[in-house]
C-alpha positions as CSV (number, residue, x, y, z in Angstrom):
1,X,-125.2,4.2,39.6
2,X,-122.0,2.9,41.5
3,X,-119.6,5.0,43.4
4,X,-116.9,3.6,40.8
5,X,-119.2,4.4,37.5
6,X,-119.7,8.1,39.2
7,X,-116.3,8.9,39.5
8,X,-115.3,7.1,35.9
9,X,-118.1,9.4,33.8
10,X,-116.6,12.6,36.2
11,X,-113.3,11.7,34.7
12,X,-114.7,11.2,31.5
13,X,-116.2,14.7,31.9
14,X,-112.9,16.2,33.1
15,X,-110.7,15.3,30.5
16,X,-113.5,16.0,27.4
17,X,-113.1,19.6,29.1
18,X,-109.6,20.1,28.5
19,X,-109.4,18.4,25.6
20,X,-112.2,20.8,24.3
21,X,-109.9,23.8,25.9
22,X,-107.1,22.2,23.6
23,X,-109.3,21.7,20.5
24,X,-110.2,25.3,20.3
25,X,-107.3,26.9,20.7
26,X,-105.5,24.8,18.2
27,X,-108.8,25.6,15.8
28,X,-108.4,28.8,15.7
29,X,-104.5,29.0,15.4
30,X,-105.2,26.2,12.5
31,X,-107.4,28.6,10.7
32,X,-105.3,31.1,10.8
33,X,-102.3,29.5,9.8
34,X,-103.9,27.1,7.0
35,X,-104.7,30.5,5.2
36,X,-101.4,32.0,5.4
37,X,-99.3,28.5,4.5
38,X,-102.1,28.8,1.3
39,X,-101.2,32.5,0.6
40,X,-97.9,31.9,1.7
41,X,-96.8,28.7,-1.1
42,X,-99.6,29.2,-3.5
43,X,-101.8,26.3,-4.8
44,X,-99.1,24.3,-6.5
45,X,-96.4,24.1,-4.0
46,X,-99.6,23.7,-0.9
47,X,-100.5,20.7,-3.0
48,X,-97.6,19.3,-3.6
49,X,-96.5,19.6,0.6
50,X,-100.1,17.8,0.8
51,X,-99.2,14.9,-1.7
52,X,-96.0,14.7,-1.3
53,X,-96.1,14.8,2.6
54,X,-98.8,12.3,2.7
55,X,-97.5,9.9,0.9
56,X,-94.9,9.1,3.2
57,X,-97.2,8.5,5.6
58,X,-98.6,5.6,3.8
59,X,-95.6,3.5,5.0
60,X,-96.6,4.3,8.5
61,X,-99.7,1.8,8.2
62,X,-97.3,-0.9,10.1
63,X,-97.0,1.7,13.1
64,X,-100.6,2.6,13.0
65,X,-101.0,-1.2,13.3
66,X,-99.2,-0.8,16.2
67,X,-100.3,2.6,17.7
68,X,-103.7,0.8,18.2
69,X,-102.2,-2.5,19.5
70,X,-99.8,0.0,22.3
71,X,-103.0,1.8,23.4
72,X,-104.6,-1.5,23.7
73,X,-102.3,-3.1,25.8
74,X,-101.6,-0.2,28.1
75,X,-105.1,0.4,28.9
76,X,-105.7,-3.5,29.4
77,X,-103.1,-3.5,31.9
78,X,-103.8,-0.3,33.9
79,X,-107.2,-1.8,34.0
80,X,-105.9,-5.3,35.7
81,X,-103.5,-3.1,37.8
82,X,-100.8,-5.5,37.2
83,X,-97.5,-2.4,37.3
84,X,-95.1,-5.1,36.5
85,X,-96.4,-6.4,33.2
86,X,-97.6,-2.7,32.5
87,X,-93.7,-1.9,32.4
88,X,-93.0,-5.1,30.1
89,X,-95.7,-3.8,27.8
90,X,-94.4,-0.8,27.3
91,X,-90.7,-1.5,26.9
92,X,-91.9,-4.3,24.4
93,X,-93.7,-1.5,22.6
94,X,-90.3,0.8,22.4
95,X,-89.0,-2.4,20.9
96,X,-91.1,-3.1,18.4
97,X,-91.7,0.4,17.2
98,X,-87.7,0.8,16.9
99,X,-87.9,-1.7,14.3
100,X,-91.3,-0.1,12.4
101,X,-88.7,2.9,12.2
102,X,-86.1,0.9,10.5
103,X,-88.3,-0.6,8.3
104,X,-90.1,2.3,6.9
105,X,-86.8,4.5,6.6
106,X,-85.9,1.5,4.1
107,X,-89.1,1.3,2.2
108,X,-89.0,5.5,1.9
109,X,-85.5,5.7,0.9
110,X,-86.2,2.3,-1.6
111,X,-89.3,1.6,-2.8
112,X,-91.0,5.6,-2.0
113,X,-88.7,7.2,-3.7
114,X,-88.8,5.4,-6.4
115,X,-92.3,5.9,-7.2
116,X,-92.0,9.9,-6.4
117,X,-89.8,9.7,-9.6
118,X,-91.9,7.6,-11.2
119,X,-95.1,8.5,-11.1
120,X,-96.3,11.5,-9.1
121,X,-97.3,14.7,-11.2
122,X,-94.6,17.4,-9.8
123,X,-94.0,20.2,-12.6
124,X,-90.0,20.4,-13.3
125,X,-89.1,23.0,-11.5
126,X,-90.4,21.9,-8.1
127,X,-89.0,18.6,-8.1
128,X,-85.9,19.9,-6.2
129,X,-88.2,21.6,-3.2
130,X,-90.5,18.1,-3.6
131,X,-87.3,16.0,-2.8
132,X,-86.6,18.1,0.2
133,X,-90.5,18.1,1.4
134,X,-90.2,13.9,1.4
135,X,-86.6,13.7,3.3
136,X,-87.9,16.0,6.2
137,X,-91.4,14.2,5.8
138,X,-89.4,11.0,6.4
139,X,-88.0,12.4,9.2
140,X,-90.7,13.9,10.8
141,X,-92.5,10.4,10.4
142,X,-89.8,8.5,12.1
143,X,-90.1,10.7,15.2
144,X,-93.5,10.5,15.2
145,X,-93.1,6.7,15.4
146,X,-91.1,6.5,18.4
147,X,-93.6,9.1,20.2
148,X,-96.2,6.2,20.2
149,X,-95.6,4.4,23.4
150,X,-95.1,7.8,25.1
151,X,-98.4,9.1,24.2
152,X,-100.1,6.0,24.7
153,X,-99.1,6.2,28.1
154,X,-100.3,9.6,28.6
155,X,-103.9,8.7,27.2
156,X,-103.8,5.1,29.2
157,X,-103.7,7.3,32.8
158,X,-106.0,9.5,31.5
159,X,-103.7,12.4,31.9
160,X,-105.6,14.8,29.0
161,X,-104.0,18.2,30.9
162,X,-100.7,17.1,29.3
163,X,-101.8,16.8,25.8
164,X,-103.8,20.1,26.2
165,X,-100.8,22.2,27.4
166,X,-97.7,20.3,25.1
167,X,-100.4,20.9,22.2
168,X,-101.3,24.5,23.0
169,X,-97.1,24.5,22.9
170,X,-97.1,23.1,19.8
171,X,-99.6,25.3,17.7
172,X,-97.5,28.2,19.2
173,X,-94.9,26.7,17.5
174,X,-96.6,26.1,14.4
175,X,-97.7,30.1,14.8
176,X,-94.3,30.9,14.7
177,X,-93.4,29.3,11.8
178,X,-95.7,31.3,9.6
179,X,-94.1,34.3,11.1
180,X,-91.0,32.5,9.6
181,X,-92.2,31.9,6.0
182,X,-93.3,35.4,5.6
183,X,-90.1,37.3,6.3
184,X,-87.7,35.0,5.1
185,X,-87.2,35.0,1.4
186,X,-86.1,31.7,1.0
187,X,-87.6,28.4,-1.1
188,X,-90.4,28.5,1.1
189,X,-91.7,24.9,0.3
190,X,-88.2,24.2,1.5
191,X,-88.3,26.4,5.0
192,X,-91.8,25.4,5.6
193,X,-90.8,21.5,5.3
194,X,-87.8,21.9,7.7
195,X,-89.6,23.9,10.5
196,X,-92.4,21.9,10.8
197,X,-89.9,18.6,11.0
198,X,-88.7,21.1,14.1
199,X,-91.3,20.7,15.8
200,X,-92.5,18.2,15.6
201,X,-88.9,17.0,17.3
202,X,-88.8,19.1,19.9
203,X,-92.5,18.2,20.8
204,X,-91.5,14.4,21.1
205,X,-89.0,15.4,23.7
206,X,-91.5,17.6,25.8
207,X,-93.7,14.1,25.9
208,X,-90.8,11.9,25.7
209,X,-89.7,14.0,29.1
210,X,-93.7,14.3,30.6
211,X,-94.4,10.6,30.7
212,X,-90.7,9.9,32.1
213,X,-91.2,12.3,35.2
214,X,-94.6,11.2,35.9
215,X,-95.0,7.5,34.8
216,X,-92.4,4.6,36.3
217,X,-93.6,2.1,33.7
218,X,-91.7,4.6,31.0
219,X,-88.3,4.0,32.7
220,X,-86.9,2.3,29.4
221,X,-84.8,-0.7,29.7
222,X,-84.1,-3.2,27.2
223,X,-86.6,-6.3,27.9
224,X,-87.0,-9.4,25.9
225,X,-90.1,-11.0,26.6
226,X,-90.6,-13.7,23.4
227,X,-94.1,-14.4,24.2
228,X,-95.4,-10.9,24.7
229,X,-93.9,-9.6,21.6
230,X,-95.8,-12.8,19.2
231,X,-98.7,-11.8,21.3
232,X,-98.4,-8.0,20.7
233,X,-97.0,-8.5,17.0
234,X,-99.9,-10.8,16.3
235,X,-102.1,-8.6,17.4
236,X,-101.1,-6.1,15.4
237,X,-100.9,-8.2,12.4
238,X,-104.8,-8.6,12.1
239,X,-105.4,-4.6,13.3
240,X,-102.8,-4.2,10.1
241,X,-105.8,-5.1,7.7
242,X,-108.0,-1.8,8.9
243,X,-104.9,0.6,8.4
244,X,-103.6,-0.6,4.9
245,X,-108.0,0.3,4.5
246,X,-107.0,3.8,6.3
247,X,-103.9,4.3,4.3
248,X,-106.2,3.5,1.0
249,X,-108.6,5.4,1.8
250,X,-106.6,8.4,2.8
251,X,-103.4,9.0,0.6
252,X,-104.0,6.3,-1.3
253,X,-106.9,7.8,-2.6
254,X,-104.9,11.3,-2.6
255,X,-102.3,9.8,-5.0
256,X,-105.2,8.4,-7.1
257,X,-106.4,12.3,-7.6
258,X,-102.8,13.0,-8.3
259,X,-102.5,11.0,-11.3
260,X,-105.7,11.8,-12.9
261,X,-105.8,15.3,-12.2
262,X,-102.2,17.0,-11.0
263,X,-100.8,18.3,-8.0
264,X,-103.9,21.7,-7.6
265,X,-106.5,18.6,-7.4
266,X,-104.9,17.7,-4.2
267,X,-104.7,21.6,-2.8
268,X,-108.5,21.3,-2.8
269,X,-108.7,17.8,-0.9
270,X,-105.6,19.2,1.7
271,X,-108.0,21.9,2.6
272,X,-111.3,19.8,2.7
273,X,-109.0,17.0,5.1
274,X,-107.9,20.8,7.2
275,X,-111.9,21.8,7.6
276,X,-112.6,18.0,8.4
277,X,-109.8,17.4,10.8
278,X,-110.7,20.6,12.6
279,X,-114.4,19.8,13.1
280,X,-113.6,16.3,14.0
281,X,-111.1,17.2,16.3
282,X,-114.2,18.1,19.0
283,X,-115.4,14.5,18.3
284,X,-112.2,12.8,19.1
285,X,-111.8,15.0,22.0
286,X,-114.9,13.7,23.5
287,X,-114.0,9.8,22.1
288,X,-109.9,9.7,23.3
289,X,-111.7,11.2,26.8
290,X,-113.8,7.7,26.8
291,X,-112.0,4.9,24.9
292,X,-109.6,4.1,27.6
293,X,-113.0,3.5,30.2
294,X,-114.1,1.5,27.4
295,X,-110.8,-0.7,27.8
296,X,-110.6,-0.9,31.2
297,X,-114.3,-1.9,31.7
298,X,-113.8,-4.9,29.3
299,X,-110.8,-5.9,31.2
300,X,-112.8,-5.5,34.7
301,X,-115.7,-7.9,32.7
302,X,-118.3,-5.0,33.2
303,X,-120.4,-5.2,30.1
304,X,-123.2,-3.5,31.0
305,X,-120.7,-0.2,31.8
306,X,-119.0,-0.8,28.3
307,X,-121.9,-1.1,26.4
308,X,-123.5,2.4,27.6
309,X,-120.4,3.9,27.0
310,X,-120.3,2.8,23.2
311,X,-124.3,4.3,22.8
312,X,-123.3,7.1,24.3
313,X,-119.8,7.8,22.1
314,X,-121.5,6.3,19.3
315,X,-124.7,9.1,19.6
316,X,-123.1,11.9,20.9
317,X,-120.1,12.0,18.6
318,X,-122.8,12.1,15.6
319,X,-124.7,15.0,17.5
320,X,-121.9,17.2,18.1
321,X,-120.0,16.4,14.7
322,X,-123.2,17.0,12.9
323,X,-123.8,20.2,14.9
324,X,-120.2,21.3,14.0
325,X,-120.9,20.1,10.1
326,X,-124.2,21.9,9.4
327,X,-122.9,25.7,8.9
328,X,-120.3,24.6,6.3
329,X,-122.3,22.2,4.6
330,X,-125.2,24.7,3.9
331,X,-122.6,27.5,3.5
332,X,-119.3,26.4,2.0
333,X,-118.8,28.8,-0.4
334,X,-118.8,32.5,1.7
335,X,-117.1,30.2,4.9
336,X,-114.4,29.0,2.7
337,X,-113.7,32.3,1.0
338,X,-113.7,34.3,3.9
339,X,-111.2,31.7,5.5
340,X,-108.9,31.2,2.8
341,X,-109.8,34.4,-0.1
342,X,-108.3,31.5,-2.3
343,X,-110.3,28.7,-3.1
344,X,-109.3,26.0,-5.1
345,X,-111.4,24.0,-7.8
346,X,-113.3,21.2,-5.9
347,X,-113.0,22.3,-2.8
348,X,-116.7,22.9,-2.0
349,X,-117.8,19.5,-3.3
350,X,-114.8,17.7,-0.9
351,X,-115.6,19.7,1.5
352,X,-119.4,18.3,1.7
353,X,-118.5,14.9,0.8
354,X,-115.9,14.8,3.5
355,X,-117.8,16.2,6.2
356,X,-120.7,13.6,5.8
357,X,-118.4,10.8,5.6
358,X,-116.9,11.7,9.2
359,X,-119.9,12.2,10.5
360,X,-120.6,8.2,9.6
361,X,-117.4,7.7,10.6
362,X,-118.2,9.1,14.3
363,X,-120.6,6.4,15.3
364,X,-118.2,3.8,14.1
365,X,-115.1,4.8,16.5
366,X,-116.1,3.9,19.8
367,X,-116.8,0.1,18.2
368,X,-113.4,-0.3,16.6
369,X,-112.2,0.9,20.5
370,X,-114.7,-2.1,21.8
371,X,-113.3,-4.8,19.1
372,X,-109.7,-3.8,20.2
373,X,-110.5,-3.7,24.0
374,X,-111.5,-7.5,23.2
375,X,-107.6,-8.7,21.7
376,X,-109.6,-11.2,19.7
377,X,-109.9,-9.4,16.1
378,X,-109.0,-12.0,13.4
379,X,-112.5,-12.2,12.3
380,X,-113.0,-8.5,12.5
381,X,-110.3,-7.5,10.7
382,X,-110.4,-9.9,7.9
383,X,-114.6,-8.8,7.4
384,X,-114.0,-5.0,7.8
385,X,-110.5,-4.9,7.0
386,X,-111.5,-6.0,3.6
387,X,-114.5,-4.0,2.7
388,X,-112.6,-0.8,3.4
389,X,-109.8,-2.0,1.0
390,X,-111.8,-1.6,-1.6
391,X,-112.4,1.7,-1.4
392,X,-109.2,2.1,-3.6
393,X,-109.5,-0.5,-6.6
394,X,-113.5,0.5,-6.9
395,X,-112.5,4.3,-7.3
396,X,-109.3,3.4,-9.8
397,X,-111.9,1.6,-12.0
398,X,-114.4,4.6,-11.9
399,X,-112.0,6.8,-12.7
400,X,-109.8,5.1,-15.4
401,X,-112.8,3.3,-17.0
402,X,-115.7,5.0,-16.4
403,X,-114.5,8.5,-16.6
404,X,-116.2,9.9,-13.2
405,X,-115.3,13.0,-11.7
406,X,-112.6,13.6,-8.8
407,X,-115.6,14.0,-6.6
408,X,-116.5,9.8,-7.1
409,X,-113.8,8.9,-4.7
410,X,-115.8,10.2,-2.0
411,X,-119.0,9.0,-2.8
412,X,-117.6,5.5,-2.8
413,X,-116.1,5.8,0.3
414,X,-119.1,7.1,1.7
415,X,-120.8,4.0,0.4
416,X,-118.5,2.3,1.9
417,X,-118.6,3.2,5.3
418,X,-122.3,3.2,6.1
419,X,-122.3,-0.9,5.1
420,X,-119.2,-1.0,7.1
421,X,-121.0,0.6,10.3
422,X,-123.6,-2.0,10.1
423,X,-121.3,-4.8,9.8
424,X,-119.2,-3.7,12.9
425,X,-122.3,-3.9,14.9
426,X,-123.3,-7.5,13.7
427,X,-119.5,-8.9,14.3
428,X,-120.2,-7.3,17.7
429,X,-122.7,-8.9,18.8
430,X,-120.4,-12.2,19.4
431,X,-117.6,-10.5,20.5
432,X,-118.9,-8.3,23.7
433,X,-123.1,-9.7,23.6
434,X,-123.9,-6.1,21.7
435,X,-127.4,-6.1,21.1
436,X,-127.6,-5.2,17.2
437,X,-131.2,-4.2,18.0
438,X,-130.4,-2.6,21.2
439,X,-127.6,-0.6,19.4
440,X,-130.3,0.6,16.9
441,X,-132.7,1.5,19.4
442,X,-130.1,3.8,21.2
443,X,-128.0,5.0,18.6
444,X,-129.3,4.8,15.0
445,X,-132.6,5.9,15.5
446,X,-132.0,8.6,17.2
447,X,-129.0,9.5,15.6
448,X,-130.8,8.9,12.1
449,X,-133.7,11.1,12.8
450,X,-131.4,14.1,14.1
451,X,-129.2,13.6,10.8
452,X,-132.2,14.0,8.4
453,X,-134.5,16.8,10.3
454,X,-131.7,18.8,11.8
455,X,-131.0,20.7,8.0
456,X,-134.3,21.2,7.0
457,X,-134.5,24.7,9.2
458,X,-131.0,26.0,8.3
459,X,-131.9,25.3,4.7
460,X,-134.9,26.9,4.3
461,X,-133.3,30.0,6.3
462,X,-130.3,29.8,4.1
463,X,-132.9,29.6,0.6
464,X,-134.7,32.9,1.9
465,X,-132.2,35.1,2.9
466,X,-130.4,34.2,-0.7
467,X,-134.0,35.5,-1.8
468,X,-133.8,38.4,0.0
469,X,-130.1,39.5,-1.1
């Protein structure tokens, strides 16, 4: 092992640490809080933040587009070592994400609240609170937009200490706004819609003011550079096919159980997305520590380096996800009611379903991060882009024609993503000379075996002491 590959994995190592310091921390304030917000609005108005919330996040597919397509960029460059450009790419980024702003606070205020009026399930007498729940979540979007290029720098120098204290900052924060909603006896769908819009401002200046003290490329000036905004633009035009997929996927498919089964429907699938985002959060600790070496070691033409860094994402993210996974899958109900006293219709079977689907989805991140590294995802995008689009219309037509139950949307997506994990790794193989066979060698075989012996124990443990009580 070279000097260089040492030092990179002891990075690696270093910034999985604190990211791990930040995950539980925030885990355990989220657990917390998630119950009282529950208590705190009751199922109907939780659901309703959750749908209503969510849904203006759909518009933000262009700037996830984009997100990707930053990070990219930035971690190309710091690999190269070429300051200059690294400064052009960034201010391009400002640039372009100015005008991602613009253009969703026109498609919210147009065409998104249009179809709030139109067609999501919100009882009378909440529609007043909903109204207020989508301005602030426009809001809140909009900021979060122009924190991209910011944060993307932070990740791009590997600088995880920052996002472990500004987060432990921010779920503080969030702390104190449950203190808020109990004692104030105000509309507290309302309060809680406003504060966390508070926030999540004040937290884009803490980052906004991080990367400015300790990174010259985030001096801002206005730069034109035609040819690096068609290449970034285009660029982010073919990654756009794999986020309208997320944005299906995600609230499109949380919309979908609005329509067909009301507003408590998606109280059950906000809390299944709380247990999954938690538990996947020590997964993408360990993946944000290692995608920008992935990056980099494309750019430095080091193939060998990338390519045991995907195997080992790939594996361990599956190991540790599944690990995390196993006590709520065998024992949703008693963890659930013990979390949250309250638990809402569906919940359990969501819960399940959601957990094995990101457990799938764990393997799959570190080869999105190689595609990206690569800047050459046309034919990517277009193959996987388009299967994960379908997730939508396939669940619509099992639901409106077939008469399945709100758990089907899951199961298709599961589907979905396994045929979706083997196609990554075949389109691979041109793009970076990833061994399809080589890749099943070191990850799915190994990976597979753990997935289907690692429960037997637990369940047979779980089956006699049911016995026993």
């Amino acid at each position: 092992m070279s000097q260089k590959t040492s030092n990179n994995n002891k990075q690696i190592a270093k910034n999985t640490l604190l990211l791990y310091f930040r995950m539980i921390f925030m885990m355990i304030v989220s657990l917390f809080t998630s119950r009282v917000v529950l208590n705190t609005l009751g199922v109907e108005d939780f659901g309703l933040y959750n749908v209503v919330g969510g849904f203006v996040t759909m518009f933000t597919f262009l700037n996830s587009a984009m997100a990707s397509t930053t990070q990219r960029y930035l971690n190309f460059e710091l690999g190269r070592g070429d300051t200059q450009h690294l400064h052009k790419v960034f201010c391009t980024s400002v640039n372009i994400h100015l005008m991602i702003s613009a253009v969703i606070f026109v498609l919210a205020e147009t065409i998104g609240l249009w179809f709030v009026y139109r067609y999501l399930t919100i009882p009378p007498s909440r529609f007043s609170s909903a109204i207020w729940v989508y301005q602030f979540s426009v809001l809140s979007t909009i900021i979060m937009v122009m924190s991209i290029p910011y944060n993307a720098a932070i990740i791009a120098h590997e600088r995880m200490g920052a996002f472990a204290y500004i987060s432990v900052l921010e779920v503080i924060l969030k702390l104190l706004i449950v203190y808020i909603l109990i004692i104030f006896n105000f509309d507290k769908l309302k309060l809680y819609a406003v504060l966390m819009f508070s926030v999540q401002l004040f937290i884009r200046v803490v980052y906004g003011q991080y990367s400015g003290r300790h990174f010259k490329e985030t001096h801002y000036r206005w730069i034109w550079d035609k040819s690096l905004f068609h290449e970034m633009t285009g660029f982010a035009g073919w990654n756009l096919f794999g986020n309208l997929a997320m944005v299906g996927f995600t609230q499109g498919l949380n919309i979908l159980l609005n329509i067909f089964f009301g507003p408590a429907i998606n109280a059950a699938r906000g809390i299944a997305v709380q247990v999954q985002n938690t538990i996947k959060g020590f997964c993408q600790n360990f993946q944000t520590a290692i995608n920008p070496q992935i990056t980099k070691s494309y750019a430095e033409n080091d193939f060998e380096y990338m390519h045991s860094l995907i195997f080992t994402s790939s594996k361990f993210s599956c190991y540790l996800l599944l690990f995390l996974s196993l006590p709520v899958l065998i024992e949703p109900q008693q963890i659930l009611e013990l979390w949250l006293k309250i638990v809402p219709e569906h919940t359990i079977s969501f819960v399940r379903l959601i957990l094995i689907i990101s457990i799938i989805d764990s393997m799959a991140n570190p080869l999105v991060q190689a595609a990206l590294s690569t800047g050459n995802i046309k034919k990517y995008q277009v193959v996987v882009g388009t299967m994960l689009l379908m997730i939508l219309p396939i669940s619509y037509v099992l639901l409106k024609y077939f008469g399945c139950s709100a758990e089907i949307v899951f199961i298709v997506q599961l589907v979905v993503f396994v045929i979706a994990l083997l196609v990554r790794v075949w389109i691979l193989r041109s793009m970076i000379s990833l061994s399809f066979r080589a890749y099943s060698w070191a990850v799915l075989l190994p990976a597979g075996s753990v997935c289907l012996l690692s429960p037997i124990l637990p369940l047979i443990i779980s089956f006699f002491m049911e016995e026993g009580g």
